[in-house]
N, C-alpha and C positions, 0 to 999 in steps of 0.2 A: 521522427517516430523511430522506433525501434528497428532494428537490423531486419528478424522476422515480417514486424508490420509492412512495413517498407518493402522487402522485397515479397511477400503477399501483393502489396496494393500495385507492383510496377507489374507482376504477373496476373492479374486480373485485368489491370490496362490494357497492357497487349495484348490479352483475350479476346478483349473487347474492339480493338483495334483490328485486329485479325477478321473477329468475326464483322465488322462493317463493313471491311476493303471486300471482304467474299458478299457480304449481301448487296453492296453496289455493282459489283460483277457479273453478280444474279441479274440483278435488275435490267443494264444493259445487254443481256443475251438476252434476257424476256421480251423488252422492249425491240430487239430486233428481230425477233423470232414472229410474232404479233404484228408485228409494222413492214413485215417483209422490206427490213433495208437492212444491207451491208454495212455492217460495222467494220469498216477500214481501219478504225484510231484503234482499233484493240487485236484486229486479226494480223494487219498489215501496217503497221504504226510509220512504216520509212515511207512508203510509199504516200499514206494519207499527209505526212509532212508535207513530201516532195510538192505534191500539188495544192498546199495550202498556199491561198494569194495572201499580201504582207495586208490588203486592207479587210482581210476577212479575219486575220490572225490580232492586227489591232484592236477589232474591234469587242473579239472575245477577251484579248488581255486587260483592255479598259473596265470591261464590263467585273471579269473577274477580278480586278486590285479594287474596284469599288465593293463590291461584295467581301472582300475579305479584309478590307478596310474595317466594312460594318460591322461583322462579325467580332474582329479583334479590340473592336471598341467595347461590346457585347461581354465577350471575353474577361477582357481587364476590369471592366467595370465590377463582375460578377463578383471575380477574383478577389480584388481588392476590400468590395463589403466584407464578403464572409471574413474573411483574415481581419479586416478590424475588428469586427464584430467578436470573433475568437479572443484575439486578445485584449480587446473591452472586458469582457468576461470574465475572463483563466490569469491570464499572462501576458506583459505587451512584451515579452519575449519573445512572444510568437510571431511577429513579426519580421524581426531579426532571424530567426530560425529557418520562415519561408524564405527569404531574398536570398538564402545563403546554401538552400536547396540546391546541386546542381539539375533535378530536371526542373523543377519553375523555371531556373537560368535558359538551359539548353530549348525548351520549347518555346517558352516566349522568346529568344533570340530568334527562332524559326520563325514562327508566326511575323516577325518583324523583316526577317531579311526576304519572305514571301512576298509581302507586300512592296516591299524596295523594289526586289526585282521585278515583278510586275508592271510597276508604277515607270522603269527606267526601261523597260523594253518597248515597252507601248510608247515610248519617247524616241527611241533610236531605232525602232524596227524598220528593216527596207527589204528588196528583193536578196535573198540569197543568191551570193556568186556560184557561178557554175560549176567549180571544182569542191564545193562545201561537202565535207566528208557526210555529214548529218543537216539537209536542206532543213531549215528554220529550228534549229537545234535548241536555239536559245526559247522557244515556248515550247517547245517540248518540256523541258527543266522547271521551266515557269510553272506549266500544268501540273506537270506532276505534282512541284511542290505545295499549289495550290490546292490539289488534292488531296494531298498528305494531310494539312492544316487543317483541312474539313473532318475529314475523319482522323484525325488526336485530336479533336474537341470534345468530342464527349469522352474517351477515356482519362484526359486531360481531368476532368472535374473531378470525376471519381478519386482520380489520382490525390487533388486538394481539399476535397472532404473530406480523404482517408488520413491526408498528413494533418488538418487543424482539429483531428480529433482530439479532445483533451486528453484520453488514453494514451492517445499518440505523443504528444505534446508529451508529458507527465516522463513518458517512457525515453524520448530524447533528451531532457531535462540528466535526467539520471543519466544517460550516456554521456550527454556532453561535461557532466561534472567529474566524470569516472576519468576523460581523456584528458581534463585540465588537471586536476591534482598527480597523474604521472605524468606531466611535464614539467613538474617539480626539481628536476633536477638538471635538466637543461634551459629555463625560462628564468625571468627576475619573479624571487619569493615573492613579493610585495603584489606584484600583477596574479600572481595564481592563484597566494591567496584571496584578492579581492573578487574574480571570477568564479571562484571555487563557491566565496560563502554567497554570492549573489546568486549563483545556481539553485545553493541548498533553500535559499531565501523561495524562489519563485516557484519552486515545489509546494513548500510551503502555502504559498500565497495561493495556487489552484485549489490546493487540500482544506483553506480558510473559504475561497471563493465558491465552492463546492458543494461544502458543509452548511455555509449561509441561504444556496441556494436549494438544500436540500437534495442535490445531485450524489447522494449516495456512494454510488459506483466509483463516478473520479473521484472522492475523497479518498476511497479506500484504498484506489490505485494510487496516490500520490504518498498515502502514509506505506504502503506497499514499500514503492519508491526509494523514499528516505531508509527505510531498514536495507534494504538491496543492496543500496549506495552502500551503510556502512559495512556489510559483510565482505564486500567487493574491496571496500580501505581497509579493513583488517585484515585480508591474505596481501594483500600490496604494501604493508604498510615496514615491512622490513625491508623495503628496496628503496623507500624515499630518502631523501638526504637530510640532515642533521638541521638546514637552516629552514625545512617544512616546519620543523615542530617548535621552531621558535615563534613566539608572542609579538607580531612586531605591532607597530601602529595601522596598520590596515584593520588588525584582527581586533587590541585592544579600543577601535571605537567603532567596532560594528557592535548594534544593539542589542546583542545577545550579550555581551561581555562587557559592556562599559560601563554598567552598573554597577559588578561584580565588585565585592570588597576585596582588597588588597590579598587579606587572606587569602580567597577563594580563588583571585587569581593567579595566586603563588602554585597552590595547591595545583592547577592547572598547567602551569608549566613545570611543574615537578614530574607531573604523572606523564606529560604530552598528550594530553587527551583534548585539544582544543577544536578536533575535527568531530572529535565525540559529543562533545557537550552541545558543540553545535548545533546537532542532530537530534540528541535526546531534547532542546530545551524548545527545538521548534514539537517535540511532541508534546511538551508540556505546556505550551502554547495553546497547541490546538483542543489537549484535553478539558484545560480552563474553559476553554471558547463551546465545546459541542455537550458539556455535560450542563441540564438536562434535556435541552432539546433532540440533540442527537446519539442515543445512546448505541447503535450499528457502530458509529463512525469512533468513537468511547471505547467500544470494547477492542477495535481493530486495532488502535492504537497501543493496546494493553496486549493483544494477540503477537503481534510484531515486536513489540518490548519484551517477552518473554522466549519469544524465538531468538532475538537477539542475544537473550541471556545464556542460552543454555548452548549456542555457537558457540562463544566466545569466552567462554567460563571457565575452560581451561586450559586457554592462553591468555587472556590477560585478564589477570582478578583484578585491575585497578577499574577496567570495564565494567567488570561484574559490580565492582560496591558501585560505581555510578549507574546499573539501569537498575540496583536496589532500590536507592536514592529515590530517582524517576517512579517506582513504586510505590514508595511512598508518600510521596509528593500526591502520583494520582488516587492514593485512597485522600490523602486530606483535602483535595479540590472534589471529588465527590460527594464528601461528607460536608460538606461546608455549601454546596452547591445545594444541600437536601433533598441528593440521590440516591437511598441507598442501593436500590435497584443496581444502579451502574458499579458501583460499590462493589458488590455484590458479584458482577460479571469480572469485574479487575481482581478483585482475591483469589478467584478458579486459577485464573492467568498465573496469579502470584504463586498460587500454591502448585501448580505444576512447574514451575521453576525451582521448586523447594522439593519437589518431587528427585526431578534432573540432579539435581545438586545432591541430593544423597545418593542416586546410584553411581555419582561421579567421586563421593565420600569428601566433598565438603562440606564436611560437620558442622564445623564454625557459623558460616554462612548460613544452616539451616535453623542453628539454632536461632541466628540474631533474626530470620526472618518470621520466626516461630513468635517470636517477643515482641516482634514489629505488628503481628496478628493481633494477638492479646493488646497492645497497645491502642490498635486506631478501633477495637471494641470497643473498647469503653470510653475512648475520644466519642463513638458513637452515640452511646447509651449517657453518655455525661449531658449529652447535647436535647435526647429527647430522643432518641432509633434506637433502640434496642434489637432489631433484627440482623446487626451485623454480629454480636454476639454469639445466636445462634452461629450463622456461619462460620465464624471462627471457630467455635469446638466443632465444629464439622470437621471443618480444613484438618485443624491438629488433629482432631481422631482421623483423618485417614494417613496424614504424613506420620504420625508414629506405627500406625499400620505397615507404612511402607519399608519404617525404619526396623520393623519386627521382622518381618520378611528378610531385610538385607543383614541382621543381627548384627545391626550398628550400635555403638556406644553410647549412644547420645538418646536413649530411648527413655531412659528413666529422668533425665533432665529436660525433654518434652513434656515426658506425662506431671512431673510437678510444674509446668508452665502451666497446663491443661488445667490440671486442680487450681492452679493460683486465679481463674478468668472469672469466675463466681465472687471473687472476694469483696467488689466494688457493689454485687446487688443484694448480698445476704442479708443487708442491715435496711433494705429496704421491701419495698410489698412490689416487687418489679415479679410477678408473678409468672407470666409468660418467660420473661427471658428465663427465669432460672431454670425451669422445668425444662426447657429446651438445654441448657448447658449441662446440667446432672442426666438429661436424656441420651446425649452426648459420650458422657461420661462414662453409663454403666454398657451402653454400648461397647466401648471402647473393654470395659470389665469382661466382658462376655468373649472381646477376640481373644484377652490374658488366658482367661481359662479353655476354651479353643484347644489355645497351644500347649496348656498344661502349666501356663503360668502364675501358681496361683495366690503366690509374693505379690505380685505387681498388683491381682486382681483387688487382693486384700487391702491393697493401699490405696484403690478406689475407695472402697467400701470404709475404713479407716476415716475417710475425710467427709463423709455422708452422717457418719453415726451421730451428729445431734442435730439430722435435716428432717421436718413432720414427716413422718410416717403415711400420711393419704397421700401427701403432696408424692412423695415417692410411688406411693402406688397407683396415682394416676399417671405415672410416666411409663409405670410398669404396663397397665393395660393399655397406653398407645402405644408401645411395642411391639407387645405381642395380639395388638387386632388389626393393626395396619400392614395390608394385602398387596399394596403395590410398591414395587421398588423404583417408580415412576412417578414424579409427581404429577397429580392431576390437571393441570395446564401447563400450556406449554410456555417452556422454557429452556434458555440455550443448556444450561445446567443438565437440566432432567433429573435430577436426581430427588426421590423424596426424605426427607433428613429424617424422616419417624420410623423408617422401615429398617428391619431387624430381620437378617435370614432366619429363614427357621429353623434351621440347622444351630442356632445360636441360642434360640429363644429357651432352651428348657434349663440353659446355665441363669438365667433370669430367677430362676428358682432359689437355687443356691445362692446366689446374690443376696436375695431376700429376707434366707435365712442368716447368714451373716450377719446382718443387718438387725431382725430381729434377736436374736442374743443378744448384740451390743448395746441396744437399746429397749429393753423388753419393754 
């Protein structure tokens, strides 16, 4: 488990452990108090020794290594189901993970050397000699220990419920990958590599085992995880050594890459991004795998991909075009899966990354993901979805919004993307979608003149002048009648795509006149 988890769960133990040693305490004051007898063993513990006979002391010792005998069978047994069971489940890492626990070690060695000693004193126990610094010393020890073992049992459990949590699991998963790849430079490549991608693999595999079992939560922790890890390798990754980023045979026939065309894994040892891909390609794994059943676990994927982007975006742009990439990938496994939904929640993701990336004034990159928009639109609407369209001139009308505000360059080579997204349905009766893209549009018209911008407006208006005339003006009166800036269910979005401030709404006028001249 995590650092945190971990020392939570060992400090709730010994809570717990605390507070039993004081309610067994209680109990024998009470019980003496009540029974009117002299508790010797706890007032005057040397003296209650001193007079202890060897066949009254045997016979408690036998009694007690049988009992904790019972117990520790109890114990292990307990022990042992849940952890297989855990990692039946999640991970049989998790196996490996507990043995290697040092408290599992250190209290099962206890519970084990209790019972030894026990089992060998009640063997060799006889009359203490007469000069014995501590008369019957050796169950003194015994007891105690025995004691001890009784109560760490139940904080004990707590302790391995809390560590085969797959939270927990998930969260040492990611730590023990973090500490194998910087041993990179003192360890053989070939082993750390193999460790490293076995590590990123059984993440994976919880995040697969998760999602199948509809366990939400560890999914989301495990794709958490995997982004964690890679933020963590890319501030670390200027200290590793030259023979990390080499391709060797370990890497070239793990199943992520052995597929790969030659190209592709050229291209991969060019950039050194093979800890990368790694990572991206177990999320494009899982996205394949959860869209449409698990659309949570879909978008978290997409959520974590864009955080990644906007880290790492200006330090290494090779990154950057790879969780482009990863982008695009997950609109075409969306749309191909007959998601648009999920679709839908990945473009927000995308288009806030596109966000990031202009106020970082990666134009480039804005642009190409502006085209990447327009593009898996009409991959949509080719296919039979017309609603991702919509979204798209959404998306661009507010990313050229953003880019008006930062009075970037790249404003006017958006807004003719913007105009070019209509061009695949004009020749058809795709009625909804258009209304929706020109609603888009003159929206977009209305922030131009706003600003005072009434060149750009006009070149809205420009590219409408031979679109029907009602059809426009039914766009016009969803405009200006539609009251909430909310859309009416809920949705992670929220956002209603017909709502027009009304601060905006009376430049809809002049739009219209525009319009009417150009086309009386």
């Amino acid at each position: 488990m995590a650092t945190t988890e971990r020392t939570t769960a060992i400090f709730v133990a010994s809570i717990s452990f605390a507070i039993l040693t004081m309610g067994s305490l209680a109990l024998l004051m009470l019980a003496s108090v009540l029974g009117n007898v002299e508790m010797t063993a706890v007032t005057d513990p040397a003296r209650w020794l001193e007079q202890m006979q060897p066949e009254e002391a045997f016979e408690i010792l036998s009694n007690a290594a049988e009992l904790l005998a019972g117990v520790l069978a109890i114990a292990i047994t307990v022990v042992a189901i849940v952890v297989e069971l855990a990692a039946t489940r999640y991970s049989h890492r998790i196996t490996k993970l507990f043995i290697s626990e040092p408290i599992n070690i250190i209290v099962m060695s206890f519970f084990l050397l209790t019972t030894v000693q026990c089992v060998w004193l009640s063997a060799t126990l006889s009359q203490p000699g007469s000069d014995a610094l501590l008369p019957n010393a050796g169950f003194a020890i015994a007891m105690t220990m025995v004691t001890l073992s009784l109560l760490l049992l139940l904080p004990y459990f707590y302790f391995v419920f809390s560590f085969i949590s797959p939270l927990s699991i998930v969260q040492k998963l990611r730590t023990a990958a973090h500490r194998i790849y910087r041993r990179a430079g003192t360890a053989s490549a070939a082993r750390v590599h193999a460790q490293t991608l076995e590590a990123i693999d059984e993440i994976q595999d919880i995040a697969r085992s998760a999602a199948e079992q509809a366990d939400t939560r560890i999914a989301m922790s495990a794709i958490d995880a995997l982004a964690d890890l890679l933020l963590n390798y890319v501030d670390d990754k200027s200290t590793l050594p030259d023979r990390w980023f080499e391709m060797d045979e370990v890497i070239l026939h793990d199943p992520d890459f052995v597929s790969l065309g030659v190209s592709a894994k050229e291209e991969v040892r060019e950039t050194r991004l093979w800890f990368e891909v790694k990572i991206m390609r177990q999320y494009l794994a899982l996205m394949s795998q959860t869209v449409p059943e698990s659309r949570d676990v879909a978008n978290m994927i997409a959520i974590n991909t864009q955080r990644l982007g906007i880290a790492t975006a200006e330090r290494d742009p090779a990154l950057l075009e790879l969780i482009i990439r990863c982008f695009n990938s997950y609109m075409r496994a969306t749309i191909r899966a007959g998601d648009p939904r999920t679709a839908y929640y990945v473009m927000n993701e995308y288009r806030f990354l596109a966000e990031a990336l202009l106020r970082m004034n990666s134009f480039d990159a804005v642009t190409q993901i502006v085209e990447y928009f327009r593009y898996y639109a009409t991959f949509s609407h080719n296919l039979g979805e017309s609603f991702l369209l919509e979204v798209a001139a959404h998306d661009i009308v507010r990313l050229i919004e953003e880019a008006v505000k930062l009075d970037a360059p790249i404003v006017d080579d958006l807004l003719g993307r913007l105009l070019e997204l209509d061009q695949e349905i004009r020749s058809e009766c795709s009625e909804a979608s258009l209304l929706s893209v020109r609603r888009a549009q003159l929206q977009l018209a209305t922030v131009f003149l706003e600003k005072g911008d009434e060149a750009r407006a006009r070149r809205i208006v420009d590219d409408m002048r031979n679109e029907d005339h009602e059809r426009l003006q039914r766009v016009k009166a969803m405009l200006m009648s539609e009251q909430r800036p909310q859309y009416w269910e809920f949705t992670d979005r929220g956002v209603n795509f017909s709502y027009l401030k009304p601060a905006r709404r009376p430049y809809l006028d002049t739009l219209f006149e525009w319009l009417r001249k150009q086309n009386p």
